[in-house]
C-alpha positions as CSV (number, residue, x, y, z in Angstrom):
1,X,-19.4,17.7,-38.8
2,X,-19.8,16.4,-35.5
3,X,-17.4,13.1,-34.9
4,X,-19.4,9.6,-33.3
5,X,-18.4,7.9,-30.2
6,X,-17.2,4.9,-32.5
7,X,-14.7,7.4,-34.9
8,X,-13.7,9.6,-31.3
9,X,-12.8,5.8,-30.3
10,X,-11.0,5.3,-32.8
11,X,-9.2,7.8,-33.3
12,X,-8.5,7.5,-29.5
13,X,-7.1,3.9,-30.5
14,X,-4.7,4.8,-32.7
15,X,-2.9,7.4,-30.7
16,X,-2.5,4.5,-27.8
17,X,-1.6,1.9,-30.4
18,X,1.0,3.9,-31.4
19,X,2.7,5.1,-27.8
20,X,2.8,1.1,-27.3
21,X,4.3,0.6,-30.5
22,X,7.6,3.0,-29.1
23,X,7.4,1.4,-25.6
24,X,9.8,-1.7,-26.3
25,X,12.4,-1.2,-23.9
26,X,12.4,-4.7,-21.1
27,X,13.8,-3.9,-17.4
28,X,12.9,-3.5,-13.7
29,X,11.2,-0.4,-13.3
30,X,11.3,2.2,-9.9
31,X,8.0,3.0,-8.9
32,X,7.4,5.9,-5.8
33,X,4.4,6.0,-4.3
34,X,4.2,9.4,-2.4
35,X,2.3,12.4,-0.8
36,X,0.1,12.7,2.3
37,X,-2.8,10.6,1.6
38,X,-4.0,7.0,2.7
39,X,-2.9,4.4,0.4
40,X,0.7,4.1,-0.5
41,X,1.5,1.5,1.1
42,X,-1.9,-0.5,-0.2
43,X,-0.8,-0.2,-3.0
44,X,2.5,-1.1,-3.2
45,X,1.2,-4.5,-1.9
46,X,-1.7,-4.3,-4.5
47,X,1.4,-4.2,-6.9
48,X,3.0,-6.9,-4.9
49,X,0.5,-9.2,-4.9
50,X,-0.3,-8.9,-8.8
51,X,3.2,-9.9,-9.4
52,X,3.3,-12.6,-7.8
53,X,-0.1,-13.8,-9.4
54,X,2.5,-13.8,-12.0
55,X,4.7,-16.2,-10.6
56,X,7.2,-13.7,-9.8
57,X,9.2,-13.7,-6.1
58,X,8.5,-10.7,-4.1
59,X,10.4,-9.1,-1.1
60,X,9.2,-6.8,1.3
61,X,11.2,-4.5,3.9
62,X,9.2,-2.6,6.2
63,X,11.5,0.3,7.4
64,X,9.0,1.5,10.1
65,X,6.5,-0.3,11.0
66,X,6.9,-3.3,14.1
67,X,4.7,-2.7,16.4
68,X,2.1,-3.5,15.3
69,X,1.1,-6.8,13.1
70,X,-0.6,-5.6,9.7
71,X,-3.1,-7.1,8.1
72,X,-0.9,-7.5,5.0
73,X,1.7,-9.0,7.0
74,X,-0.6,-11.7,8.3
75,X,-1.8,-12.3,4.6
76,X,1.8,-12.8,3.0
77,X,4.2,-13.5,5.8
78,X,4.1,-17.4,5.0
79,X,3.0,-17.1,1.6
80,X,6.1,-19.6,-0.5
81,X,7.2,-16.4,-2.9
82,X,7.0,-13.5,-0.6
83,X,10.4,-13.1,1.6
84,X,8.7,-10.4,4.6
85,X,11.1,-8.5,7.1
86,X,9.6,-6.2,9.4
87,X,12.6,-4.3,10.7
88,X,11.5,-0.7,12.5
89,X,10.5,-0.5,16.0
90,X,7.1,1.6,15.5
91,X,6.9,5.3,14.1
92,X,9.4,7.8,14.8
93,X,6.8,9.7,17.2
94,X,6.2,6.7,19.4
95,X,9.9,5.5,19.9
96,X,11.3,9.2,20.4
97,X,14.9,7.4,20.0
98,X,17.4,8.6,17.7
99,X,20.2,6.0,18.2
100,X,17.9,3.5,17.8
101,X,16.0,4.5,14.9
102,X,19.0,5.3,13.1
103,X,20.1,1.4,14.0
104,X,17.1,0.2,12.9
105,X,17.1,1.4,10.0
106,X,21.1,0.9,8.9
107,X,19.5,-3.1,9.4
108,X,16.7,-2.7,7.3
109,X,19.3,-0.9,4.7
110,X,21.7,-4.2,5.3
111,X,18.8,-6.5,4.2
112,X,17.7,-4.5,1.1
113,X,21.1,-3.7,-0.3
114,X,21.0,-7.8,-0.1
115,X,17.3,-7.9,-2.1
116,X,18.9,-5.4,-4.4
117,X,21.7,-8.1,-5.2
118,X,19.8,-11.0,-5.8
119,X,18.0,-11.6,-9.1
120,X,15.3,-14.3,-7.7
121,X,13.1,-11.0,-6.6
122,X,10.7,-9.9,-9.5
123,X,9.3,-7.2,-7.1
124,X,10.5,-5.4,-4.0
125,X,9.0,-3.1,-1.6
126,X,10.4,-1.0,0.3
127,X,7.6,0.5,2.4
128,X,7.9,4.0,4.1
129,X,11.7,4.3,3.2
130,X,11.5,7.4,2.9
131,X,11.6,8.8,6.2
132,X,14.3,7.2,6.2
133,X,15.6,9.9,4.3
134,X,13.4,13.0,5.6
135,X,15.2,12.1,9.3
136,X,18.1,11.5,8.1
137,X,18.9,7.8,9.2
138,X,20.0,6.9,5.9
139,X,22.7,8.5,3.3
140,X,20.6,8.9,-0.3
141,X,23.7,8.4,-2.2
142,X,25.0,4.6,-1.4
143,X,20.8,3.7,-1.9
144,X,20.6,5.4,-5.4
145,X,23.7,3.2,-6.3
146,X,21.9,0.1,-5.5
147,X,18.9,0.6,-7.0
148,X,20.8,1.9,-9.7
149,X,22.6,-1.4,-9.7
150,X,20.4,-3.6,-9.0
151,X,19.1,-6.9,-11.8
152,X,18.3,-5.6,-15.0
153,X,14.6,-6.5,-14.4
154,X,13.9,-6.2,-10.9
155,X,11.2,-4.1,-10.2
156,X,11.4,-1.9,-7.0
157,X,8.6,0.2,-4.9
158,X,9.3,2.7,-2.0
159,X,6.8,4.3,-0.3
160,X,6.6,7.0,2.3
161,X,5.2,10.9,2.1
162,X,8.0,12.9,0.9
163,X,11.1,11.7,-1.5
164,X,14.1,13.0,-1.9
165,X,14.9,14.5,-5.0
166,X,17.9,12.3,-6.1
167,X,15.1,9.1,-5.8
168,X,12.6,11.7,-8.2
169,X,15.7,11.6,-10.8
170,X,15.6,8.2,-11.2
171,X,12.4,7.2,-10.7
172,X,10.4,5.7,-13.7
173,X,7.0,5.9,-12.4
174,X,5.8,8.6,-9.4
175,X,2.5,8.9,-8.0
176,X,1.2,11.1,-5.6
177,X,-1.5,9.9,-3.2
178,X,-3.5,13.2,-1.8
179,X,-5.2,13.7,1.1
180,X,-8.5,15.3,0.8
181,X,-10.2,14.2,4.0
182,X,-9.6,11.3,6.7
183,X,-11.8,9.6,8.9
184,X,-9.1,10.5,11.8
185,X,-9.7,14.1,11.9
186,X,-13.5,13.3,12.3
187,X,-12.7,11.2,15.7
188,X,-12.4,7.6,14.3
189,X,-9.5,5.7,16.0
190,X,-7.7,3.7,13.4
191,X,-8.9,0.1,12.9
192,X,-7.6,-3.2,11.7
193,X,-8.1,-3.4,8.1
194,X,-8.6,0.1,6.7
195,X,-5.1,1.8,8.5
196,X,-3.0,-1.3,9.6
């Protein structure tokens, strides 16, 4: 006997009713938003800005972009809840300077072990971290202690392509943005509003 939409529906109900019966645990959660695709960092500030439609406080620490002003950054950099630091000096390519990458980002670090401290942010973002990791301008350890540390209900995003396995561990929620064709490769220069 063949089952109707409405009983498959159903059916389909009560397994979901169930798995949010079991979810009860409250606290900040560790999202990564990861893999070679465009998007990550849309995201994160799609997350962002949901959150604070929620009336929660959001900070943002951009560990590599500067040089160029983003659209999102022109959105939220006066809004009242959002706290915005833009602290790298481009992309690793374009300022072919170790010394001062690796300053860079020990600053941006400095400000987000602060975020990580302070219970007033619902929602942080820490966008394109990661290579902060993959070049090695950054020690994994002292970060996974702060976010480990970090108010019980603070919710924290990082973005960037690759992540290092010890931010996988303790990562509650991973996503993996793939790249299956860009306008780039087909000889369209990047443009305000779709890359920056």
């Amino acid at each position: 006997m063949t089952m109707t939409h409405q009983e498959r529906m159903a059916r389909k109900k009560e397994v979901i009713d169930a798995r949010i019966a079991k979810a009860t645990e409250e606290r900040g959660v560790l999202i990564l938003l990861k893999g070679n695709g465009k998007g990550k960092s849309s995201s994160a500030f799609g997350t962002m800005a949901r959150a604070v439609g929620h009336g929660q406080r959001a900070a943002v620490v951009q560990f590599s972009k500067g040089r160029l002003e983003t659209g999102e950054y022109k959105l939220f950099k006066d809004h009242p809840q959002i706290d915005w630091y833009v602290m790298g000096h481009g992309f690793t390519w374009e300022t072919q300077d170790r010394d001062r990458d690796t300053e860079a980002a020990e600053k941006a670090w400095a400000k987000a072990q602060e975020i990580l401290q302070d219970d007033q942010y619902g929602i942080v973002v820490f966008d394109e971290m990661s290579y902060m990791f993959k070049y090695k301008y950054l020690a994994l350890e002292p970060v996974l202690q702060a976010l480990q540390a970090r108010p019980t209900m603070q919710h924290v995003i990082i973005t960037g392509r690759v992540m290092p396995d010890g931010l996988v561990e303790i990562a509650d929620t991973i996503s993996s943005i793939r790249d299956e064709g860009h306008a780039f490769r087909k000889g369209v220069k990047a443009q305000a509003g779709i890359e920056y």
